[in-house]
C-alpha positions as CSV (number, residue, x, y, z in Angstrom):
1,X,0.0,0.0,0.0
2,X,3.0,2.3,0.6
3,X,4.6,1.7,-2.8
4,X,1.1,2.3,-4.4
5,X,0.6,5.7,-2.3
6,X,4.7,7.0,-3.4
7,X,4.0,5.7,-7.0
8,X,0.5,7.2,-7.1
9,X,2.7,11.0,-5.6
10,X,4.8,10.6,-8.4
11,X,2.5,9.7,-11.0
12,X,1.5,13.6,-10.2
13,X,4.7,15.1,-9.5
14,X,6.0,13.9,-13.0
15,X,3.4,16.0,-14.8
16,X,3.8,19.2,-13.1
17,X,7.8,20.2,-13.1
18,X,7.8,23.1,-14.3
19,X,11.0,24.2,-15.7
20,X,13.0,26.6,-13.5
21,X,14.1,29.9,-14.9
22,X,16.7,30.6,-12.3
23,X,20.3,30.8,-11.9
24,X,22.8,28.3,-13.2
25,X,23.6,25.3,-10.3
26,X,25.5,22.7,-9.7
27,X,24.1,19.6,-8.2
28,X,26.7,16.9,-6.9
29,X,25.1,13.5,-6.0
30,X,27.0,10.2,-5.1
31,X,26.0,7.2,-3.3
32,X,26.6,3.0,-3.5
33,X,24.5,0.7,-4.7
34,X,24.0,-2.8,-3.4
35,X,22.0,-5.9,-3.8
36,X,18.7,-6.0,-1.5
37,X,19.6,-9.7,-0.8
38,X,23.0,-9.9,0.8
39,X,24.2,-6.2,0.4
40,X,26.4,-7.1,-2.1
41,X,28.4,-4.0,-4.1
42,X,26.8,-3.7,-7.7
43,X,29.3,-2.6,-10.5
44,X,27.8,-1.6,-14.0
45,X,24.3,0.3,-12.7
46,X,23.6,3.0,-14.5
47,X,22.8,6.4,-12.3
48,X,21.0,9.5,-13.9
49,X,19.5,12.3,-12.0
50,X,16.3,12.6,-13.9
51,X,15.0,15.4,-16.2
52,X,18.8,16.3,-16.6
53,X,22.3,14.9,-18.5
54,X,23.7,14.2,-15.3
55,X,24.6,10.1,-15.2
56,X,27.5,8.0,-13.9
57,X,28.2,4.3,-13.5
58,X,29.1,2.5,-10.5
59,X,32.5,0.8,-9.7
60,X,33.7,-2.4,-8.3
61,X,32.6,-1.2,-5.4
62,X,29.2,-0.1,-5.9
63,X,30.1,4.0,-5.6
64,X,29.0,6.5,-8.0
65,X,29.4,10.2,-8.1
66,X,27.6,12.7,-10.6
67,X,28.1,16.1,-10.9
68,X,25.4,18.1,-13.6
69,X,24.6,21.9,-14.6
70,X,21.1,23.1,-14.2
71,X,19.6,26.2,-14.7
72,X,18.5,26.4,-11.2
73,X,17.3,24.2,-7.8
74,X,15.0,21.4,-9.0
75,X,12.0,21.2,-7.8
76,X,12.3,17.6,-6.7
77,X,15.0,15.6,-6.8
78,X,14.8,12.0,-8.4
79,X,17.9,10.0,-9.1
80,X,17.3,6.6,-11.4
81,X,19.3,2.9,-10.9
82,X,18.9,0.4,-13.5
83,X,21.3,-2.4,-14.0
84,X,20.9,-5.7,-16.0
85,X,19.4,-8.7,-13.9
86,X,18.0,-5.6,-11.3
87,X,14.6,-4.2,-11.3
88,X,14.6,-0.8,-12.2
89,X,14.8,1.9,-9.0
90,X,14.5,5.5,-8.4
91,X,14.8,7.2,-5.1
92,X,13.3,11.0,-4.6
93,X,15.1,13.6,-2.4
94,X,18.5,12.2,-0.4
95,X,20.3,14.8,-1.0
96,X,23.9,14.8,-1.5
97,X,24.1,11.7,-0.7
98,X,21.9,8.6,-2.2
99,X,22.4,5.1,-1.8
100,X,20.0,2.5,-3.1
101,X,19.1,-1.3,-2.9
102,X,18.3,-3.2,-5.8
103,X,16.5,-6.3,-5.9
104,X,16.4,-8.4,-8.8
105,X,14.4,-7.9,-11.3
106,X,10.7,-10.0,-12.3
107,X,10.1,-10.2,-15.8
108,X,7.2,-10.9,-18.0
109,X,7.5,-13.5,-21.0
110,X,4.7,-14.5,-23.4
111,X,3.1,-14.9,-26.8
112,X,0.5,-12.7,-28.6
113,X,-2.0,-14.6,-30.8
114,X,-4.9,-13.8,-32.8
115,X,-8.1,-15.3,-32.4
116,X,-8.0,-16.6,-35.4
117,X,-5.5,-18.5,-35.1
118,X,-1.3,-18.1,-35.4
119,X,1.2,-15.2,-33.7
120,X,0.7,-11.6,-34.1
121,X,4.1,-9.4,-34.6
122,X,4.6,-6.1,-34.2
123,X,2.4,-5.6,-31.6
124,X,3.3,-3.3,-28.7
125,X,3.3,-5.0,-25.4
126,X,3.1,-2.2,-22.6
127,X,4.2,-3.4,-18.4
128,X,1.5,-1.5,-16.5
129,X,1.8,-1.4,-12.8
130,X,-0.6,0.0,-9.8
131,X,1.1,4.1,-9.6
132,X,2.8,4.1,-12.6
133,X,4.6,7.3,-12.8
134,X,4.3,9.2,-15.7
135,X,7.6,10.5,-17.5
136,X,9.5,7.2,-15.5
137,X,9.2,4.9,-19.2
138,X,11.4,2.3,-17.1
139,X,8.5,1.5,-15.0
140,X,6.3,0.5,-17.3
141,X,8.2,-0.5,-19.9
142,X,6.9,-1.4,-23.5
143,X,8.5,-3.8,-26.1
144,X,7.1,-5.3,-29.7
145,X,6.3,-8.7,-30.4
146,X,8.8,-10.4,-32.8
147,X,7.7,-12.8,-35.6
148,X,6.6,-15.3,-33.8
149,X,4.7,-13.6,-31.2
150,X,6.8,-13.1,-28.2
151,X,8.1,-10.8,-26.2
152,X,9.7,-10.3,-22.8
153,X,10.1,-7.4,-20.4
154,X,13.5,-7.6,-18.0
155,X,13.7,-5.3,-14.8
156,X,10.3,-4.7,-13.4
157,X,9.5,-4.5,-10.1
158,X,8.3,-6.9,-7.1
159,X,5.1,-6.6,-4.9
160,X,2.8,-4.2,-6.6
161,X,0.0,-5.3,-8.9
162,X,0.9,-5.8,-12.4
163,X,0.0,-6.8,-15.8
164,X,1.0,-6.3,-19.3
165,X,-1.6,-4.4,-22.2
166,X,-1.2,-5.3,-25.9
167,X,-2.4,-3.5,-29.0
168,X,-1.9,-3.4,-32.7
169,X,-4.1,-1.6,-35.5
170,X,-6.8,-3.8,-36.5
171,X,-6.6,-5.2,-33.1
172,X,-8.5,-4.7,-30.0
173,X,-6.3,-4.1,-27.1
174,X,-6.5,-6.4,-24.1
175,X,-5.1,-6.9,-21.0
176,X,-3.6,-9.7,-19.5
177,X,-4.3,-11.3,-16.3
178,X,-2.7,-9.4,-12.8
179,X,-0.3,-10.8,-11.2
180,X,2.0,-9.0,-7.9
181,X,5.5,-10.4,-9.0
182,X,8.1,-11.9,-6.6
183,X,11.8,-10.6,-7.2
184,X,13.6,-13.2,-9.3
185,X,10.5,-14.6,-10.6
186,X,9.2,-14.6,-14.5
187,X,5.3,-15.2,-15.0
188,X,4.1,-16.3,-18.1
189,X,1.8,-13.3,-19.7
190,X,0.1,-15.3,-23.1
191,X,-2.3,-12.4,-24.4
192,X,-4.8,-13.5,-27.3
193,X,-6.7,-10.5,-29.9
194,X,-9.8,-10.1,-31.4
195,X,-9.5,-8.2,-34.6
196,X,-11.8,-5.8,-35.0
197,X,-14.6,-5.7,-37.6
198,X,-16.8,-3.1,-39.0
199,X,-20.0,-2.0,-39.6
200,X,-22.3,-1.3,-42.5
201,X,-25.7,-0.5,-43.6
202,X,-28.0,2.1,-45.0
203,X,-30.1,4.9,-43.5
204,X,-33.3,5.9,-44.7
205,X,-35.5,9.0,-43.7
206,X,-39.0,9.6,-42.6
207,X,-40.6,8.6,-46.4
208,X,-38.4,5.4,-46.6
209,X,-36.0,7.8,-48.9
210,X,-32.3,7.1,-48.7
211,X,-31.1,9.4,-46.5
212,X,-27.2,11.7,-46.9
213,X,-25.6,13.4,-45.0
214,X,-26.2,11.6,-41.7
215,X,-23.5,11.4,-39.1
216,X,-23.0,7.8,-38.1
217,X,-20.1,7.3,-35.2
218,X,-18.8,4.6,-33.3
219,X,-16.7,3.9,-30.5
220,X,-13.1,3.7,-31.5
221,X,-9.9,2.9,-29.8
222,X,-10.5,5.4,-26.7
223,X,-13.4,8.0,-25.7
224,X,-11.1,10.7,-27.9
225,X,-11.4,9.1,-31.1
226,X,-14.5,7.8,-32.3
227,X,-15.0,6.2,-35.5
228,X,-17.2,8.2,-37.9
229,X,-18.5,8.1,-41.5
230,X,-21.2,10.2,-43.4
231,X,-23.9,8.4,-45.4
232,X,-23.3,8.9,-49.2
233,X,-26.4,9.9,-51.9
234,X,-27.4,6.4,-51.5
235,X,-27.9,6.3,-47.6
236,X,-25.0,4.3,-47.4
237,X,-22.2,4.1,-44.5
238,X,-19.5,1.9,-43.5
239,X,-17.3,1.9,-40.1
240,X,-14.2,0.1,-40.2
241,X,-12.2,-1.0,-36.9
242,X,-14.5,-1.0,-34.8
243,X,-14.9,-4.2,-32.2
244,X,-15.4,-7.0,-31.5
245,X,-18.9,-7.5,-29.3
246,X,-21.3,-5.2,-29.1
247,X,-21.0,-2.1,-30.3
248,X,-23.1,0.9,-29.8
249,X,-23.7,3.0,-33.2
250,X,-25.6,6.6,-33.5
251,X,-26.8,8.7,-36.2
252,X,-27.3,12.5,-36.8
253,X,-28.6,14.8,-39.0
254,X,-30.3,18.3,-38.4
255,X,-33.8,18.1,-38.9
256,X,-34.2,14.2,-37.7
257,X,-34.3,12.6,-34.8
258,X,-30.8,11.4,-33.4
259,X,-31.0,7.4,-33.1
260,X,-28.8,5.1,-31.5
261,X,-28.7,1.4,-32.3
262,X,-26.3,-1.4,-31.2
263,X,-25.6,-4.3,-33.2
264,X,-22.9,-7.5,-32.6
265,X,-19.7,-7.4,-34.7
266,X,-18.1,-10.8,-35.0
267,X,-13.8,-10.6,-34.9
268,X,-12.5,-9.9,-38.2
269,X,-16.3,-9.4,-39.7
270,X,-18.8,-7.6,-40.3
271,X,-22.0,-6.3,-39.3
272,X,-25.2,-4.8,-41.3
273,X,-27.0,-2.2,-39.5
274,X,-29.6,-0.6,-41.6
275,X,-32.1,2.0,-40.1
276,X,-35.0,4.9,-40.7
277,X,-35.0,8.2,-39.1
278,X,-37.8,10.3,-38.2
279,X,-38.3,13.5,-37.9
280,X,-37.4,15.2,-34.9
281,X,-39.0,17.2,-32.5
282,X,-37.7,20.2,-30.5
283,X,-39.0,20.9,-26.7
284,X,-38.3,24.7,-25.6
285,X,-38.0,25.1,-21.7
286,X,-38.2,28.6,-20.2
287,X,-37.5,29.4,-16.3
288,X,-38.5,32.2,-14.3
289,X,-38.3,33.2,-10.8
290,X,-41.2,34.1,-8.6
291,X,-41.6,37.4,-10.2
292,X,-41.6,35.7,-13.7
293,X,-38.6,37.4,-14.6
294,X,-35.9,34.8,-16.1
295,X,-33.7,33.0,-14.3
296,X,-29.8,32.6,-13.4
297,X,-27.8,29.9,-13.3
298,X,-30.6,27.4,-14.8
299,X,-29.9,23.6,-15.6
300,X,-32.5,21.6,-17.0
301,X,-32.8,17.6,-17.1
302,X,-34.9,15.8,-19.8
303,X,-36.1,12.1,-18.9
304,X,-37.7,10.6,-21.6
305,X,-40.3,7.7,-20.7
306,X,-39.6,5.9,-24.0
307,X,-35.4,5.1,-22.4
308,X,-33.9,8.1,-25.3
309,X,-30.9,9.4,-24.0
310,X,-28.3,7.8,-21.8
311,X,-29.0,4.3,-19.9
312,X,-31.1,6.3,-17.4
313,X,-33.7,8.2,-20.0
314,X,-31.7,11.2,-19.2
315,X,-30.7,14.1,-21.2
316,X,-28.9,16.7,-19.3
317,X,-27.9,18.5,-17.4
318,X,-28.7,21.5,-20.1
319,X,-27.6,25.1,-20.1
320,X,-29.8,27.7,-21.7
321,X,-28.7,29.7,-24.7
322,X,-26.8,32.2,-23.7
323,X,-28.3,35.4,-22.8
324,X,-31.5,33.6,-21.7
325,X,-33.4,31.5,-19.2
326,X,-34.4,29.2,-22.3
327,X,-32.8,25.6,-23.2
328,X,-33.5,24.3,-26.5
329,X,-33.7,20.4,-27.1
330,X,-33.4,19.5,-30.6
331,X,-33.1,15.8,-32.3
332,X,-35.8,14.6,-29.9
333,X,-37.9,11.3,-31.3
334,X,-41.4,11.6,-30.6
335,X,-42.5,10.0,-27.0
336,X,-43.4,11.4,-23.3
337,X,-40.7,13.5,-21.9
338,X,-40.3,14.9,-17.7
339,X,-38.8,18.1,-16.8
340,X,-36.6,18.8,-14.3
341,X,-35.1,22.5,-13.4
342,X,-32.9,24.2,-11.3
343,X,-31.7,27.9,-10.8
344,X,-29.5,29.7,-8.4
345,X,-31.4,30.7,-5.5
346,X,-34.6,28.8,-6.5
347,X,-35.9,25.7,-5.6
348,X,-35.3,22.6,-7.9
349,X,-38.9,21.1,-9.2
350,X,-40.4,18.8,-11.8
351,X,-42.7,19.9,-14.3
352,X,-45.4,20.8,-13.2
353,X,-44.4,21.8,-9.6
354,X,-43.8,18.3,-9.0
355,X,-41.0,16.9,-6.4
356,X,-39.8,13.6,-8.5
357,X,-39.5,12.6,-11.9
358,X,-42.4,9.5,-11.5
359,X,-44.7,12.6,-10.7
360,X,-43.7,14.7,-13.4
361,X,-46.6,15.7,-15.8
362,X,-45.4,14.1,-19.0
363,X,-44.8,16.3,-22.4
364,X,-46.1,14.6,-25.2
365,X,-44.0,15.0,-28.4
366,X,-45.2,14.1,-32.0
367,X,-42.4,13.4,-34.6
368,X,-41.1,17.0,-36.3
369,X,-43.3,18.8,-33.3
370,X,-41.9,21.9,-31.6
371,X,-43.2,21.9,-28.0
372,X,-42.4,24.8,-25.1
373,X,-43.7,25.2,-21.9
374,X,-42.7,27.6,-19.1
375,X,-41.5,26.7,-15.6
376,X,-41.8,29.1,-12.7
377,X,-39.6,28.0,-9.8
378,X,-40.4,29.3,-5.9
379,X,-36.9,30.8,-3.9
380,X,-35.5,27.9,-2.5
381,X,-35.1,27.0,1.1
382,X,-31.4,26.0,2.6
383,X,-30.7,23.1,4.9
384,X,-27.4,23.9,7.0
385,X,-25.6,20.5,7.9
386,X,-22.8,20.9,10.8
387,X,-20.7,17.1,11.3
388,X,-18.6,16.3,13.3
389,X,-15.6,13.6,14.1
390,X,-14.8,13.4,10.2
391,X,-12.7,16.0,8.3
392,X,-14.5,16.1,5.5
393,X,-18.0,14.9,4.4
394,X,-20.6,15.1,1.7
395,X,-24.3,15.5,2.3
396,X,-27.8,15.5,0.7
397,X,-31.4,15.6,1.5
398,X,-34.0,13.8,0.3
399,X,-38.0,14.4,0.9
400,X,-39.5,12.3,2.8
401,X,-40.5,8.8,1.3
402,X,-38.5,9.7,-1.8
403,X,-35.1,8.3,-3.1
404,X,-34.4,11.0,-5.3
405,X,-32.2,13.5,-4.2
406,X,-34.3,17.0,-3.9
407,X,-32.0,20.5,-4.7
408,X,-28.4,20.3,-4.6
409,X,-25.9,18.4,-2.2
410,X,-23.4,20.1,-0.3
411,X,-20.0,18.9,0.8
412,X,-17.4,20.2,3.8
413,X,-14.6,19.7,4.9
414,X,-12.5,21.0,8.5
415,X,-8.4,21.1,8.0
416,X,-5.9,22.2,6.1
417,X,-7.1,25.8,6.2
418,X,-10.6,25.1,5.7
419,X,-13.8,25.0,8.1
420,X,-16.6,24.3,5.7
421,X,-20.5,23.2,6.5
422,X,-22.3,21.4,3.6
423,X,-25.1,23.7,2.3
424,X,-28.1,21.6,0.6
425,X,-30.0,24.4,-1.5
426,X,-32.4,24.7,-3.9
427,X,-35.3,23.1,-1.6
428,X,-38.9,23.3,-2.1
429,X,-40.7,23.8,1.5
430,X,-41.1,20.7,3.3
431,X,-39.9,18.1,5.2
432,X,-36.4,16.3,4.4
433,X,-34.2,13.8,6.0
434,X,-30.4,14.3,5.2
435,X,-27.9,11.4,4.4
436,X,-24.2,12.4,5.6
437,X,-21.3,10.4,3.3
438,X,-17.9,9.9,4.9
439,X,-15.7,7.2,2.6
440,X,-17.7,4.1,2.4
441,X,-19.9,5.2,5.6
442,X,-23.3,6.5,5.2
443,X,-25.3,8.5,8.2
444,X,-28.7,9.6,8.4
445,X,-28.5,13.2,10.6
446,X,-30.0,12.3,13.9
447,X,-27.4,9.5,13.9
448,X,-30.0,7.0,12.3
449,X,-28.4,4.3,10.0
450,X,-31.1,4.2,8.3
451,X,-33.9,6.5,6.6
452,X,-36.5,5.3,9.4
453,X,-34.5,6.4,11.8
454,X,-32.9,9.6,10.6
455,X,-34.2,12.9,11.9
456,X,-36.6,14.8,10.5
457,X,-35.8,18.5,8.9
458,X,-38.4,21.1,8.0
């Protein structure tokens, strides 16, 4: 747990140096280097004070000394070890003096194969460890399969959680199974791919027309890079590398309803996906205050009772076009939608003044209708939510026989510089109990540990 915690510091500390515009320095670091077992000298490890040129080698007797210009005091000191048959090292701080112990090294071996049958080359095999620090390659180091599949990775380290990750293009990547190596040991890491496949179909409009110029996109090899492709004159589409399983596919066009699908794509196949578009329907949502003058600060919600949106029904939370209290929802398909809305200072309802989304009065939408309706929210109450013996907590309230949350939840926290009580807002008059969360504990206030037992607030 210690290593994770110092590799998990680092993996931040890595990514934030900043270089240091001051004077020139001279930073002198030696040291000796011995075995972990035995205490041994170590000759031949290499010694680099990171982020600069500064390296040596140690002797016969395990001693090094460095000495490297920098353009002024480092913000953190980290000096590297690495030696053949050792696993990799680094040690942060120490000073003018640093002396390390080096066990020997684990290593990962194994063969990449394809589904289909025979060795995949050339894929890149990356050691992946619990804390991996970025900027610190030697960590988690990478290699490439050769012809016949292998690879091998010398010089990790012992007793934290690892694993190796392989990818190629035209491959999904996949992971191996974990393992927490043993210094001196080598586990066997075999790692087979699915290709990927694609994706194909045509889109037709609300007369059964082919339909261009829709947007069709896919998930690709991370949440960054999607795989798209725009239907031709014909309607037609087709999504390569995307893969295996089930894959989820949307369209879009202006005008039409957005639709997502999901269809099965078999490894190294493909998958026909053909589908009709309606016309879609727009919902305008306007929110006053109590004075009907508009609102600040608004977010709307739209559930949608026929599951549109994400795996909830949900679409939101929405911000209004700027310079209004109004949200626009375009791309709707025609079904019963629920309105939820919020606003600084005002309480949080449900259309129409409504405290939960099952008691929402519904909005029926035809395809290619334009709907609006106006929402006047009451100034909203504050629940003030003092804890002690934790140093920082979040809570929220909920009305009384309700799960759903009701306004917004507050969190706060006592320490480093900071004496903060959670402040639940946007509350419709009434009667709420409130659920504190510390870590993986859950109080009701009152000390209740559970909702029948919690204290009432009014």
């Amino acid at each position: 747990m210690r290593k994770f915690a110092f590799l998990s510091l680092l993996a931040l500390l890595f990514g934030v140096i900043p270089a240091q515009p001051a004077a020139a320095l001279t930073i002198s670091i030696s040291g000796t280097v011995t075995a972990a077992v035995g205490g041994a000298p170590i000759e031949g490890v290499a010694v680099a004070l990171y982020g600069t040129s500064g390296t040596a080698t140690t002797d016969a007797t395990g001693h090094y000394s460095l000495s490297v210009d920098v353009p002024g005091p480092p913000m953190y000191q980290v000096v590297t070890f690495q030696a053949t048959g050792y696993a990799f090292k680094y040690v942060m701080g120490g000073g003018s003096t640093v002396d390390a112990q080096l066990d020997v090294e684990a290593v990962f071996e194994g063969v990449v194969t394809s589904s289909a049958g025979g060795p995949v080359a050339g894929a890149t095999v990356q050691a992946s460890f619990l804390g991996c620090p970025a900027g610190l390659s030697q960590i988690c180091p990478s290699t490439t399969t050769d012809s016949n599949g292998h690879y091998i990775i010398r010089g990790l380290p012992s007793g934290v959680l690892g694993g190796v990750t392989v990818s190629k293009t035209g491959f999904a990547s996949q992971m191996s199974a974990g393992v927490t190596p043993v210094a001196g040991q080598t586990y066997t890491l075999d790692v087979v791919l699915q290709q990927k496949g694609s994706v194909t179909g045509v889109v037709t409009g609300p007369n059964g027309d082919p339909e261009a110029g829709v947007t069709v996109t896919a998930p690709g090899p991370d949440i960054m890079t999607p795989v798209q492709a725009t239907t031709d004159s014909n309607g037609s589409y087709t999504l390569t590398d995307v893969g295996p399983g089930e894959v989820g596919v949307s369209f879009h066009k202006t005008g039409l309803a957005d639709l997502s699908r999901t269809t099965t794509v078999p490894s190294g196949g493909q998958s026909t996906l053909d589908v009709q578009m309606e016309l879609g329907s727009t919902l305008a949502i306007t929110v006053l205050d109590e004075n009907g003058n508009p609102a600040s600060g608004v977010s709307v919600t739209v559930a949608s009772d026929n599951g549109y949106g994400d795996p909830n029904g949900l679409i939101g939370p929405l911000s209004p076009t700027p310079g209004t209290s109004t949200v626009n929802v375009t791309g709707l398909p025609a079904g019963l939608y629920r309105v939820s809305a919020s606003a600084t200072g005002l309480a949080s309802e449900w259309y129409h003044n409504q405290d939960s989304r099952a008691s929402a009065t519904p909005i029926p939408l035809s395809g290619g209708a334009s709907g609006s309706i106006t929402m006047r929210l009451d100034p909203g109450a504050t629940i003030t939510a003092p804890f002690t013996g934790v140093t920082q907590v979040w809570a929220c309230a909920f009305a009384q026989g309700s799960n759903t949350v009701a306004g917004q939840c507050g969190s706060g926290m006592v320490g480093m510089g900071m004496n903060t009580t959670p402040s639940l807002t946007g509350l419709r008059s009434g009667s709420y109990k409130v659920l504190y969360y510390t870590g993986a504990k859950r109080v009701w206030f009152g000390g209740g540990s559970n909702r029948d037992s919690g204290a009432v607030v009014t």
